[in-house]
N, C-alpha and C positions, 0 to 999 in steps of 0.2 A: 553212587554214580560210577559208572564200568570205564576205564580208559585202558585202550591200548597202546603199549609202548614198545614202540621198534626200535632198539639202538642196538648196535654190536659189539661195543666193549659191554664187558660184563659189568667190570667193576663200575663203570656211570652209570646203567642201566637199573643197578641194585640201590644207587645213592637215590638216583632218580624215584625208582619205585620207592623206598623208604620215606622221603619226602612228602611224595602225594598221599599217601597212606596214612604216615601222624595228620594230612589235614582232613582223613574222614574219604578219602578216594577208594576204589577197590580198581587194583591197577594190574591187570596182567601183563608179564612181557615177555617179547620174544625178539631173536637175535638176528632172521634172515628178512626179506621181501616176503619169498615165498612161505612162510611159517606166519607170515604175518594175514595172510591173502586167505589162508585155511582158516585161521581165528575169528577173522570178519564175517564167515561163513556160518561157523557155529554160534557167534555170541551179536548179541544187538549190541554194540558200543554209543557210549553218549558221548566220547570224544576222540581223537586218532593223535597221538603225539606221535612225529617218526622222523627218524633218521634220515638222511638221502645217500648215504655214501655206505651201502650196506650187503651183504653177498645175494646172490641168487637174482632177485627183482632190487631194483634201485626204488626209492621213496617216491620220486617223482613219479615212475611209470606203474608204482602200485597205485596210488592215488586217482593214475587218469583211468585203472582197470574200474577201481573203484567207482567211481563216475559213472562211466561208461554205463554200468550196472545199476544206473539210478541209488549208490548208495549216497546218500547226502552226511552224513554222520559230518560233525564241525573235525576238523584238523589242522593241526599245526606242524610246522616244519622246524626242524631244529637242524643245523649245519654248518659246517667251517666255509660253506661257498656262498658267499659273501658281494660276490659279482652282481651288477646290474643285471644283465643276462642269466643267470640262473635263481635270479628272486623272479624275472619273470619269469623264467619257467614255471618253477614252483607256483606260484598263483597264476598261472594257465591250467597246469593239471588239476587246479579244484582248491588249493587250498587257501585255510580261511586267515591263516597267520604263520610269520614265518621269523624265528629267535635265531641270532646268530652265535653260533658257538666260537669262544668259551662264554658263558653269558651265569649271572649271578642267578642262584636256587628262587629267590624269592621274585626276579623278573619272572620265571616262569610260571611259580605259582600263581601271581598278578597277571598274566596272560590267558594261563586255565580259568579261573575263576571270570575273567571279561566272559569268554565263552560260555560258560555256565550259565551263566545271566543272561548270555543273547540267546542260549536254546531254553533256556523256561521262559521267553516272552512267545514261545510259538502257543498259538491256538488249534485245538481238536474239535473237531464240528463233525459226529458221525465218522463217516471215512474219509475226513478233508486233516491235511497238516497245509497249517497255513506259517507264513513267518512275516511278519509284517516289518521286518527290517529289510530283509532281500526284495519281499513281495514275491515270493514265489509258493504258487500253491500245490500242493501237491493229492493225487486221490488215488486210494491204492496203490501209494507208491510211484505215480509214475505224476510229469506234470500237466495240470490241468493246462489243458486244451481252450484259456478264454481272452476274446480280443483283449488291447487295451482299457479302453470304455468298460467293458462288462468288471474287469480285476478292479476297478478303480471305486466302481459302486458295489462290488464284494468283499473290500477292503473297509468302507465304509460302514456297511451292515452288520460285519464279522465283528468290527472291534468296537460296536454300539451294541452286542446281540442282547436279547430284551428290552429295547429302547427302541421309539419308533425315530428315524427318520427325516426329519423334515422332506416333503417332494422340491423344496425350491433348492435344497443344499443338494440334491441329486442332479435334479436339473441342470446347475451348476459345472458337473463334469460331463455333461456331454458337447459333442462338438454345431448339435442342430440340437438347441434346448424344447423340445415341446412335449408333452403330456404322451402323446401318441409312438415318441420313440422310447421314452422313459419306459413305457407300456413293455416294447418291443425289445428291449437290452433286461428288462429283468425276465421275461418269460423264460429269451434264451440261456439267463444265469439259471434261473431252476430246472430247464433243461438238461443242460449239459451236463450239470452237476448234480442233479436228482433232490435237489433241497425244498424247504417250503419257505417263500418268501410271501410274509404275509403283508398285504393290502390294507392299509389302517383310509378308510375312504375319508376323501378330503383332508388327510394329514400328511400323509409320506408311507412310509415301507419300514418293515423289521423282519431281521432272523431272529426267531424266539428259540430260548434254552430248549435242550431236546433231554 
């Protein structure tokens, strides 16, 4: 697993990598905003550990460029600012958890490792990254485009896939429960999304393994 680590003292920076690394991590780090902004470019990272208080780009406003750019990558904040006010910052610009500094090696390890777990419960369906903790889907990187209603019975299908269905647990989340809009919300789910949802007649609906 790839993390990058934004801090600018060297010497924490080196403790810190050391750490993640005896627990099986491959950890790169770098010292600025902007050295950090170029690495997310060249590397797919499966986690962002970062400083806020750092030269060049500040953590917070690299994180909301981050964003911004549709990169979803999980992240955590680590910082001496401590305020109400800038914890909200910090999880406005995106991120997923936020360690206050001076803070114990093995809190952080325990914080990495939550994350870890909540990014291997995502599902890959074709060109779909689904996360069924946020509920946010994603296709080709950018996010899917589906009412409430449609996510809800996408959610359903996704995390049953090769299992049919039942049509009355469908029916269930809709807001006018009848056969004919049921019809009408999955068509436009394999529309929009380009998937095959198959029709088990008289039972209910399944995404089958691809």
């Amino acid at each position: 697993m790839d993390i990058l680590l934004l801090e600018d003292d060297q010497i924490l920076a080196q403790s810190l990598q050391e750490l993640l690394e005896d627990e099986g991590y491959s950890v790169d780090v770098v010292y600025d905003g902007e050295e950090a902004l170029e690495y997310s470019y060249k590397k797919e990272y499966k986690l962002y550990i970062f400083d806020v208080n750092v030269p060049e780009i500040d953590g917070f406003e690299l994180l909301k460029s981050l964003r911004d750019a549709d990169d979803t990558t999980p992240a955590i904040f680590m910082t001496a600012l401590i305020d109400i006010k800038s914890m909200e910052e910090g999880f406005n610009s995106g991120a997923d958890d936020y360690i206050k500094k001076p803070f114990d090696p093995d809190e952080l390890l325990i914080r990495v490792k939550a994350k870890v777990a909540q990014k291997s419960m995502k599902i890959y369906y074709l060109d779909l990254d689904y996360d069924p903790v946020s509920k946010e889907l994603y296709q080709d990187g950018k996010l899917a485009n589906l009412s409430e209603t449609q996510l809800l019975i996408f959610d359903l299908l996704i995390q049953n896939i090769n299992h049919v269905i039942d049509k009355e647990q469908l029916l269930d989340l809709l807001n006018i429960a009848s056969d004919a809009s049921l019809r009408v919300h999955v068509n436009k789910l394999k529309s929009r999304l380009g998937i095959e949802i198959r029709n088990v007649r008289g039972v209910g609906y399944m995404i089958e393994k691809v």
